[in-house]
TORKOL-4160 file (C-alpha; in steps of 0.2 Angstrom, whole numbers, padded with zeros to 4 digits, m for minus):
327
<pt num="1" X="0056" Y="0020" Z="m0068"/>
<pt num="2" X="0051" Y="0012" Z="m0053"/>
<pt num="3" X="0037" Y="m0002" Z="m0049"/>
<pt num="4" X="0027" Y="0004" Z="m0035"/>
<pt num="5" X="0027" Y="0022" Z="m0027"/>
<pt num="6" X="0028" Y="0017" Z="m0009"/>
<pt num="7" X="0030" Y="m0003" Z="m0001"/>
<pt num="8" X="0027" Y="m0009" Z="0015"/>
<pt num="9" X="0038" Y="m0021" Z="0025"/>
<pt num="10" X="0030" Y="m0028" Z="0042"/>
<pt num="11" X="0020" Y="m0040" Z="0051"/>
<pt num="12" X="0006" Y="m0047" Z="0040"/>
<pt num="13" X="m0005" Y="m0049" Z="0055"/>
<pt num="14" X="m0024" Y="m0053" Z="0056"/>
<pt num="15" X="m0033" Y="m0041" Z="0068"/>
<pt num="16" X="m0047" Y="m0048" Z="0075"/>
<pt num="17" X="m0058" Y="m0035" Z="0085"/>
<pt num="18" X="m0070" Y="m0036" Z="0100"/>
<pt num="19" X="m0080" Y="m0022" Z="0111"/>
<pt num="20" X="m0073" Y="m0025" Z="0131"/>
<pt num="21" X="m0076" Y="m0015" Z="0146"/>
<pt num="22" X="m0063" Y="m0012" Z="0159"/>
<pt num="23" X="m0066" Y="m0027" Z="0170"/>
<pt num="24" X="m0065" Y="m0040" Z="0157"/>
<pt num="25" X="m0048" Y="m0031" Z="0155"/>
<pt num="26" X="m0045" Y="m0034" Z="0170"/>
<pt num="27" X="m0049" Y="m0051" Z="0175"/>
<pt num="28" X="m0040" Y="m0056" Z="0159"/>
<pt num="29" X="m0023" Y="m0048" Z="0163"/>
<pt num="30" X="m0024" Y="m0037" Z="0148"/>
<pt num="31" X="m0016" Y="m0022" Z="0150"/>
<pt num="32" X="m0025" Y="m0009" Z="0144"/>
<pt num="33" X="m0021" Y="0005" Z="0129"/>
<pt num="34" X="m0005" Y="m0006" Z="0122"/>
<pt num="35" X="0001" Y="m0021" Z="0111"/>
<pt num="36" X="0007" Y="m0036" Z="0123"/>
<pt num="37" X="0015" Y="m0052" Z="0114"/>
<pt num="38" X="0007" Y="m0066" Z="0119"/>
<pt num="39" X="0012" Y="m0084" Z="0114"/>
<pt num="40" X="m0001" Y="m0096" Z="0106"/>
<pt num="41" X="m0012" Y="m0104" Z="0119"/>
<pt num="42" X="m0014" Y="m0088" Z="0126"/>
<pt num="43" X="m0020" Y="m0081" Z="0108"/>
<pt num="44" X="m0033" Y="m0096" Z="0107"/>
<pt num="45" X="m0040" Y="m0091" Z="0125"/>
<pt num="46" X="m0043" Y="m0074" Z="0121"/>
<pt num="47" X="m0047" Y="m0080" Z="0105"/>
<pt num="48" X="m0061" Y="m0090" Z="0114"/>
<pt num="49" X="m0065" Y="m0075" Z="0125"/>
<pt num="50" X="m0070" Y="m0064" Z="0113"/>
<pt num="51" X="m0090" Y="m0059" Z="0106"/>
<pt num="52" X="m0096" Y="m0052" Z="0090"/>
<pt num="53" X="m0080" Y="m0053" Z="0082"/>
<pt num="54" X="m0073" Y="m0045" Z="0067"/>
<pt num="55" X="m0059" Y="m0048" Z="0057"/>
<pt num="56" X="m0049" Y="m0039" Z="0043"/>
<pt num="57" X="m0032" Y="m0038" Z="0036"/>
<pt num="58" X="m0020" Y="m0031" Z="0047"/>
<pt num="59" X="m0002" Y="m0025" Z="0054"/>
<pt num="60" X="0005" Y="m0008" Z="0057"/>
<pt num="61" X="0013" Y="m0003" Z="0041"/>
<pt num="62" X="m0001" Y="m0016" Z="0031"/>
<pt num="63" X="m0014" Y="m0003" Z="0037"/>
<pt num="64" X="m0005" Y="0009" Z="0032"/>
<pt num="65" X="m0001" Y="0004" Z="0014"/>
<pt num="66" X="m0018" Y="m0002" Z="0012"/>
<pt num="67" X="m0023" Y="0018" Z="0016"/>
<pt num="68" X="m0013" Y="0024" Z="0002"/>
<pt num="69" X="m0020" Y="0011" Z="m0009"/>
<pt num="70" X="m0037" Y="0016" Z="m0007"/>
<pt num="71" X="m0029" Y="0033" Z="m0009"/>
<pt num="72" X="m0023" Y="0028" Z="m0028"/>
<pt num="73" X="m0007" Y="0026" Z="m0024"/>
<pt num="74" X="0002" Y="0009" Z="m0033"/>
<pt num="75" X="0007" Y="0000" Z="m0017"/>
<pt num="76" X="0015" Y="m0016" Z="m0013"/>
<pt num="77" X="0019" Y="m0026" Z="0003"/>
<pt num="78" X="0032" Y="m0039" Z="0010"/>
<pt num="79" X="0026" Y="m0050" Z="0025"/>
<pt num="80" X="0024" Y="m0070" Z="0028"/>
<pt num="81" X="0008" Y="m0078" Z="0030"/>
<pt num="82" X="0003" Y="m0095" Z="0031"/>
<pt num="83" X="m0007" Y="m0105" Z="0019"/>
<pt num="84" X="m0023" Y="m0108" Z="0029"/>
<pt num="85" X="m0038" Y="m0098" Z="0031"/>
<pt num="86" X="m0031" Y="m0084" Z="0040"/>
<pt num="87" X="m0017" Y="m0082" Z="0028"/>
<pt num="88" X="m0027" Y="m0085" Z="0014"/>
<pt num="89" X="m0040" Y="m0072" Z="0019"/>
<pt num="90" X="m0027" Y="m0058" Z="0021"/>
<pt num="91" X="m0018" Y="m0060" Z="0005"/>
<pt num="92" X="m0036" Y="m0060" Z="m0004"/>
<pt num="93" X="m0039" Y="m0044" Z="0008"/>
<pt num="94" X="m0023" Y="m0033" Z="0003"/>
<pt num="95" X="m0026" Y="m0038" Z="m0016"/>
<pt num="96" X="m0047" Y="m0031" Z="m0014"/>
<pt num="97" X="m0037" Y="m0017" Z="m0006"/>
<pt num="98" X="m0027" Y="m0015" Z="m0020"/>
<pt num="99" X="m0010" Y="m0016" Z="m0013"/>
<pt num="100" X="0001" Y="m0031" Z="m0022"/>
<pt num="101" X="0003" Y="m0043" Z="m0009"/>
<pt num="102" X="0022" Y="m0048" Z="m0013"/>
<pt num="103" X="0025" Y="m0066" Z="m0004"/>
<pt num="104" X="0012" Y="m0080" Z="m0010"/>
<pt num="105" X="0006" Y="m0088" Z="0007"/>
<pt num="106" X="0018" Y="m0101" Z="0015"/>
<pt num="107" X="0014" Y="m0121" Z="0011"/>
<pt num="108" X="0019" Y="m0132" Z="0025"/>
<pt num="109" X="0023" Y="m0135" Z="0042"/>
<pt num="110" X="0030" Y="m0118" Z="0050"/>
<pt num="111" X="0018" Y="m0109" Z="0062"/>
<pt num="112" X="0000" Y="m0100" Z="0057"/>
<pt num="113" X="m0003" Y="m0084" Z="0053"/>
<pt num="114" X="m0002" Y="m0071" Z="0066"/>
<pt num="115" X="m0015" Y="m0063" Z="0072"/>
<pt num="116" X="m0019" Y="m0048" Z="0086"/>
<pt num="117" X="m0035" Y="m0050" Z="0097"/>
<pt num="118" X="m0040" Y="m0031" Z="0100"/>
<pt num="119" X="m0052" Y="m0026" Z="0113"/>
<pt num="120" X="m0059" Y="m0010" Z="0112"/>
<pt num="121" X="m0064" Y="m0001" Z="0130"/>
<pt num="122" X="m0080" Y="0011" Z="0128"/>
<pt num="123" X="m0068" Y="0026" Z="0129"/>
<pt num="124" X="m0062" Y="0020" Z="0111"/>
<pt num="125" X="m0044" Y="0015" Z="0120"/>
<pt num="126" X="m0038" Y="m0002" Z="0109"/>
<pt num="127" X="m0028" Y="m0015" Z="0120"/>
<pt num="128" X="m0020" Y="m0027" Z="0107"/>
<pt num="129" X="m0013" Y="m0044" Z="0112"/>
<pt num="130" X="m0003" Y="m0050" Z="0096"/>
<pt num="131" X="0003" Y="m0069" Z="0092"/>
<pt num="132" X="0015" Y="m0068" Z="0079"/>
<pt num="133" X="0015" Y="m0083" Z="0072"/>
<pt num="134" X="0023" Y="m0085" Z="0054"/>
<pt num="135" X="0025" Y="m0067" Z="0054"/>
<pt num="136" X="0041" Y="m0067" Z="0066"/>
<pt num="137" X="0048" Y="m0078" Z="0050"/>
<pt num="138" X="0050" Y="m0065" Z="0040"/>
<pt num="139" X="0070" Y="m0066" Z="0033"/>
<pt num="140" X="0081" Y="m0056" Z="0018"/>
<pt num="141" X="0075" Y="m0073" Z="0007"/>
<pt num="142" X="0056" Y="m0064" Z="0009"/>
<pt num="143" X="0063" Y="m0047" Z="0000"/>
<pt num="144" X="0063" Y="m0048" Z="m0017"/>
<pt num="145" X="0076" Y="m0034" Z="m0026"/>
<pt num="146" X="0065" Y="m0030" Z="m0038"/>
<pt num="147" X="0050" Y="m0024" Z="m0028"/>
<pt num="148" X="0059" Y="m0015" Z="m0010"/>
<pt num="149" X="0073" Y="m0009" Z="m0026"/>
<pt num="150" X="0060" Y="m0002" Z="m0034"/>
<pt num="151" X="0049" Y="0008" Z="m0023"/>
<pt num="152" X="0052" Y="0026" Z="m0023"/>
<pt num="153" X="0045" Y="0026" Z="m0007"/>
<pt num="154" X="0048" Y="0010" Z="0009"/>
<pt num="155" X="0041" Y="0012" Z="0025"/>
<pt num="156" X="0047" Y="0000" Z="0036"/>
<pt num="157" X="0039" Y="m0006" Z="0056"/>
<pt num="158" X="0050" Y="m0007" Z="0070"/>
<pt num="159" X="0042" Y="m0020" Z="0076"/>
<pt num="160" X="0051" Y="m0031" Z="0067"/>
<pt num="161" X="0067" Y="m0030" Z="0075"/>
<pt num="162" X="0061" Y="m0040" Z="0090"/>
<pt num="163" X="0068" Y="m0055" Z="0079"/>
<pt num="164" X="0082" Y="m0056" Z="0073"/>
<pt num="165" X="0077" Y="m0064" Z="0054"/>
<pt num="166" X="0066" Y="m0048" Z="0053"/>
<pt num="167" X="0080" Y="m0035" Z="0057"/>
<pt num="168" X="0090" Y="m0040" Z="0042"/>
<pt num="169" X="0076" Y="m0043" Z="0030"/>
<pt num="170" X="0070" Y="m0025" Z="0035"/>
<pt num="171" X="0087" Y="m0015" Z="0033"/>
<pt num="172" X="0090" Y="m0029" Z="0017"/>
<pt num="173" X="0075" Y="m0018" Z="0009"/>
<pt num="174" X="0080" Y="m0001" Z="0015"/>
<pt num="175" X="0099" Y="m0005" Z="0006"/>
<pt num="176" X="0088" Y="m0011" Z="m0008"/>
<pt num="177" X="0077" Y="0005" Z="m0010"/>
<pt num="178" X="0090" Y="0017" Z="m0006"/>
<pt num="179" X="0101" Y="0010" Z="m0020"/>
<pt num="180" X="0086" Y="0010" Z="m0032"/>
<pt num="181" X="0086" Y="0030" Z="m0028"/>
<pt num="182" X="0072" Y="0029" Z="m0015"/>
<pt num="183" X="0068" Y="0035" Z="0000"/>
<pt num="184" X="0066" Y="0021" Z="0017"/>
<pt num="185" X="0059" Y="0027" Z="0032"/>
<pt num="186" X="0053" Y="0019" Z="0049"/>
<pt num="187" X="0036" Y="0019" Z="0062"/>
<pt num="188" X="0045" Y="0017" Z="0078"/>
<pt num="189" X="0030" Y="0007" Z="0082"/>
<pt num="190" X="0029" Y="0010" Z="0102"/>
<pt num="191" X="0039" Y="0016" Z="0118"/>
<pt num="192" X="0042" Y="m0002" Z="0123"/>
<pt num="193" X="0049" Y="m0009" Z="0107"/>
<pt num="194" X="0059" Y="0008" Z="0106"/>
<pt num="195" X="0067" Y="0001" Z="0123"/>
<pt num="196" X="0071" Y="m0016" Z="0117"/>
<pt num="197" X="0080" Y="m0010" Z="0102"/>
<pt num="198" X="0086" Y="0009" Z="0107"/>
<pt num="199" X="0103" Y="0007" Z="0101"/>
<pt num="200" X="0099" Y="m0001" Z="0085"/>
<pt num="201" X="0088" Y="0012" Z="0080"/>
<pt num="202" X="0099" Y="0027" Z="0085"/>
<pt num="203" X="0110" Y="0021" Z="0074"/>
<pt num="204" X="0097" Y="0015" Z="0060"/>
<pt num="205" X="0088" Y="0033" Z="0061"/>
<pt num="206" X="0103" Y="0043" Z="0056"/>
<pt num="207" X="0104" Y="0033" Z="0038"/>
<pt num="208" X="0085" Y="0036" Z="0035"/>
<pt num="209" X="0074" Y="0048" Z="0025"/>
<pt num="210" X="0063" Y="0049" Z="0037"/>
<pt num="211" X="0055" Y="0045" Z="0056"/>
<pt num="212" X="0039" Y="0044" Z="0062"/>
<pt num="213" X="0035" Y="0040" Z="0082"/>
<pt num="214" X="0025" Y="0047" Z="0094"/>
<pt num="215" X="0030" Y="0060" Z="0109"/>
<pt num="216" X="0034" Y="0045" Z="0121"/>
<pt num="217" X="0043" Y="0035" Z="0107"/>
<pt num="218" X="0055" Y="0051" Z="0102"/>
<pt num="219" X="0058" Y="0053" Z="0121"/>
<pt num="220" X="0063" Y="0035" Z="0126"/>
<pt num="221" X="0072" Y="0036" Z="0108"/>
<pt num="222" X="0084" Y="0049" Z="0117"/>
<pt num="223" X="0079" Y="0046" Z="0134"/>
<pt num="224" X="0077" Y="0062" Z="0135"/>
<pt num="225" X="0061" Y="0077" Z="0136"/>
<pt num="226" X="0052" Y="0080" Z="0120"/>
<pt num="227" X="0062" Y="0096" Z="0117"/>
<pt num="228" X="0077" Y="0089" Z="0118"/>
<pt num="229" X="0073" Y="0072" Z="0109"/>
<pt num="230" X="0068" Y="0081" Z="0094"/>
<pt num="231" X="0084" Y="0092" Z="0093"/>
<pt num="232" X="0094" Y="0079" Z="0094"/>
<pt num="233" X="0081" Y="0069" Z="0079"/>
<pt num="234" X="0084" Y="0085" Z="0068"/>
<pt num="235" X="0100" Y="0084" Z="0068"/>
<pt num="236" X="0101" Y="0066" Z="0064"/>
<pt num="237" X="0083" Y="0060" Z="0054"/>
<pt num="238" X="0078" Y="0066" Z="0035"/>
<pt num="239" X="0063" Y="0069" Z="0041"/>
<pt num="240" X="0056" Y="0070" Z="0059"/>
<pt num="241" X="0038" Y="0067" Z="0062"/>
<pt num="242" X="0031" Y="0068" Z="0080"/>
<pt num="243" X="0013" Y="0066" Z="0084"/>
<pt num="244" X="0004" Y="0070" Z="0100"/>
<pt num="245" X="m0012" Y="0061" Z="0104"/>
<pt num="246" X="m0024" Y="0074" Z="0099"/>
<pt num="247" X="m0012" Y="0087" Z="0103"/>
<pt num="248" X="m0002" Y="0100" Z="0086"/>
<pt num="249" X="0009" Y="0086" Z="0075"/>
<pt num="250" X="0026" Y="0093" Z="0074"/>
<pt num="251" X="0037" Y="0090" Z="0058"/>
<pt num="252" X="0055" Y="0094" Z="0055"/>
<pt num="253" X="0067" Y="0093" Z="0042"/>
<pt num="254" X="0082" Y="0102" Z="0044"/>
<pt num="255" X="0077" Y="0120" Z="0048"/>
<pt num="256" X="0061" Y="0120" Z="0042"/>
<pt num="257" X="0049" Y="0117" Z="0056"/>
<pt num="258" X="0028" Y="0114" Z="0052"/>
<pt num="259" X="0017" Y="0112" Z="0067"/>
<pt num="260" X="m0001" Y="0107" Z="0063"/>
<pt num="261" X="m0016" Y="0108" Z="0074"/>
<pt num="262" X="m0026" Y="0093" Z="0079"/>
<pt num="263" X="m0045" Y="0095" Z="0080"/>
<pt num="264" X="m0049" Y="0082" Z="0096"/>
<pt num="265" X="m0061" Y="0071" Z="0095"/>
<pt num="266" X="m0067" Y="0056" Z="0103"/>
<pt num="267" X="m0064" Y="0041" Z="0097"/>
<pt num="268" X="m0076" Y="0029" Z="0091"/>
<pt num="269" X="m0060" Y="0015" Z="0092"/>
<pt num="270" X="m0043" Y="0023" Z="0091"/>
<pt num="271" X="m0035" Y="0007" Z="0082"/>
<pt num="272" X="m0025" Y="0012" Z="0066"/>
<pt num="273" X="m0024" Y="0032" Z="0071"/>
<pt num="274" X="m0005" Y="0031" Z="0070"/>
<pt num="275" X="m0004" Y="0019" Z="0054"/>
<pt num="276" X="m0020" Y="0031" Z="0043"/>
<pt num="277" X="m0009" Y="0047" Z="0050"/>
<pt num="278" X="0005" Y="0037" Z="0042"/>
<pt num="279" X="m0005" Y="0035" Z="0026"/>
<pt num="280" X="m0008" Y="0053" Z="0024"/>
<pt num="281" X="0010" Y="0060" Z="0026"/>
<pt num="282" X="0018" Y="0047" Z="0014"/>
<pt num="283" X="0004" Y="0052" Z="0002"/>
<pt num="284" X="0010" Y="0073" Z="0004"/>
<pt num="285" X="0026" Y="0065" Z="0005"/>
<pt num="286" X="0025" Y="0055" Z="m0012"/>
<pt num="287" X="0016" Y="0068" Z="m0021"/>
<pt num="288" X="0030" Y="0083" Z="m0016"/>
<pt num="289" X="0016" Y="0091" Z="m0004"/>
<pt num="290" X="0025" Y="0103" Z="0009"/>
<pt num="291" X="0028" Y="0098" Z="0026"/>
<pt num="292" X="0012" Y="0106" Z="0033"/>
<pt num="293" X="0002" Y="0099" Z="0019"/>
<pt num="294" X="0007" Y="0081" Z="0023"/>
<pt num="295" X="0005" Y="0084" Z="0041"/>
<pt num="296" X="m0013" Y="0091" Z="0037"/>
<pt num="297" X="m0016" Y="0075" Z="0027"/>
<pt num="298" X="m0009" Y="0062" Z="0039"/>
<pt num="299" X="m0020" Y="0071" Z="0053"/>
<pt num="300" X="m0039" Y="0071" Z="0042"/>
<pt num="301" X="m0034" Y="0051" Z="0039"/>
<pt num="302" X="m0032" Y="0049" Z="0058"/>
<pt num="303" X="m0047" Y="0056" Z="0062"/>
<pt num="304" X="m0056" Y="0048" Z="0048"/>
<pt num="305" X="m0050" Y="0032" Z="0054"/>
<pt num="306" X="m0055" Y="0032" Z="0074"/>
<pt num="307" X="m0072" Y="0039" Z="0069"/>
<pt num="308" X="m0079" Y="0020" Z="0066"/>
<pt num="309" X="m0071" Y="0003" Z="0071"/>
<pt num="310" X="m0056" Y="m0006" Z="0060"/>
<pt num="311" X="m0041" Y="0004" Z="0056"/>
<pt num="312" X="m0044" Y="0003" Z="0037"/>
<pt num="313" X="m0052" Y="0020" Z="0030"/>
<pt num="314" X="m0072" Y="0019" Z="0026"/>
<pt num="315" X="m0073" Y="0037" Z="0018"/>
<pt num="316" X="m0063" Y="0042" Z="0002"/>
<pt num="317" X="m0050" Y="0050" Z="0009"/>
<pt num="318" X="m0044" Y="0060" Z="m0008"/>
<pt num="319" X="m0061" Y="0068" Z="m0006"/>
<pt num="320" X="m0058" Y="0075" Z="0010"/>
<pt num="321" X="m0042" Y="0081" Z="0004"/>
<pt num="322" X="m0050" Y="0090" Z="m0011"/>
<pt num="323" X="m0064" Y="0100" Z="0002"/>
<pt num="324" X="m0049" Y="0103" Z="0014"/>
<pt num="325" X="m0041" Y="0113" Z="m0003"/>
<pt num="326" X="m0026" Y="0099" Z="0000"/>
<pt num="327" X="m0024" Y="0092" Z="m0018"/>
């Protein structure tokens, strides 16, 4: 009997979120539409910099455990936080969210919880500059057996292999999951991390359930074009999901292909589309939907989710399964 239905391993990171226009961009040295690391005095600066903030639990794989939370699903999730404000406000958040958050916040001296300044351009476009803090901790000690062995379902965030304490806590849960009879699967999080850690994750992919990147994350995967890049992932992945930025979603396992059309839209702030589609397809996935079902799903939550600011879900998202004729 397991514990949870899916948990989430990743960077507990607080996302902090300001309006920008292109020139503040700019004369900052932000690049524009991707997550840059930055070190802590940089973090305080932008920090500074930044007007009408807001703040809220966050993290890739965080957000999208908390979607399927507020989806009903019983969720848990393994990250490191500090015991100060900022820790103690996001392990408050993901309980209100209704996820169990697994690791009580850290007492001591070690580094503060990690937080991403994101600065959204009128266009909707997100630029996220992350410190990570305590976050970048996160070891095998932080995994308990009994929750990652327990999960029927763990998705994990490839972000976390740019240390090496969090490459070894991550495939210490995907060993614990898969022993426990679950399935472990992976965001590949962005082209650039893909490229840090390509031959890690060519071999990581061919032991897991399932995959999920986007078109430039699946082509720097195999270095490769598209096409190609996904017949080789079929060949290799459980599952192969492969989202297109407002283009049809194309999922793959084995022979069975589903492609599902995206109804574009512009975005209000496009943070969190990737993790909410996340949200969707592991709810189709852990409810035994069909492909196309659980890419339908993964695509309403997207869209839901870029249609106001944060990358948490406003709307009830079963809801808008049930008028879609999903559930």
């Amino acid at each position: 009997m397991s514990k949870y239905q899916v948990v989430g391993i990743g960077n507990a990171v607080v996302d902090v979120i300001s309006q920008s226009d292109d020139a503040f961009l700019s004369r900052n040295g932000i690049q524009k539409g991707v997550m840059q690391l930055i070190e802590q005095e940089r973090g305080e600066m932008l920090y500074d910099a930044m007007t009408n903030r807001t703040q809220s639990p966050g993290g890739s794989v965080a957000n999208t455990i908390a979607g399927l939370g507020s989806l009903g699903l019983s969720t848990g999730f393994i990250g490191r936080v500090h015991d100060d404000e900022l820790g103690r406000f996001y392990a408050d958040g993901m309980a209100e969210d209704g996820t169990v958050f697994v690791n009580p916040p850290v007492p001591g001296g070690e580094l503060p919880t990690s937080r991403s300044m994101i600065f959204v351009s009128p266009d909707g476009e997100r630029s996220m500059n992350t410190y990570l803090g305590i976050s970048a901790e996160l070891g095998p000690e932080d995994v308990p057996d009994d929750v990652a062995g327990q999960a029927d379902l763990l998705f994990l965030e490839g972000y976390l292999y740019d240390k090496p304490k969090g490459k070894d806590a991550f495939e210490a849960a995907a060993r614990a999951c898969r022993a426990g009879g679950g399935k472990a699967g992976i965001a590949l999080s962005d082209p650039f991390c893909v490229e840090r850690h390509r031959a890690d994750f060519r071999r990581l992919v061919k032991e897991l359930d399932f995959v999920i990147g986007n078109e430039h994350e699946w082509q720097s995967l195999y270095e490769t074009d598209l096409s190609s890049a996904l017949e080789q992932a079929a060949a290799e992945v459980g599952i192969v999901v492969c989202t297109r930025s407002g283009h049809d979603v194309v999922l793959v396992q084995g022979d069975e292909e589903a492609v599902v059309p995206v109804t574009e839209i512009t975005p209000v702030d496009a943070t969190g589309a990737g993790d909410q589609f996340a949200a969707g397809f592991l709810y189709g996935v852990a409810t035994g939907k069909t492909l196309e079902v659980a890419g339908r799903m993964g695509c309403l939550c997207a869209a839901e989710v870029i249609s106001h600011y944060g990358a948490r879900p406003e709307a009830d998202l079963l809801e808008m399964f049930k008028a879609e004729g999903l559930v």
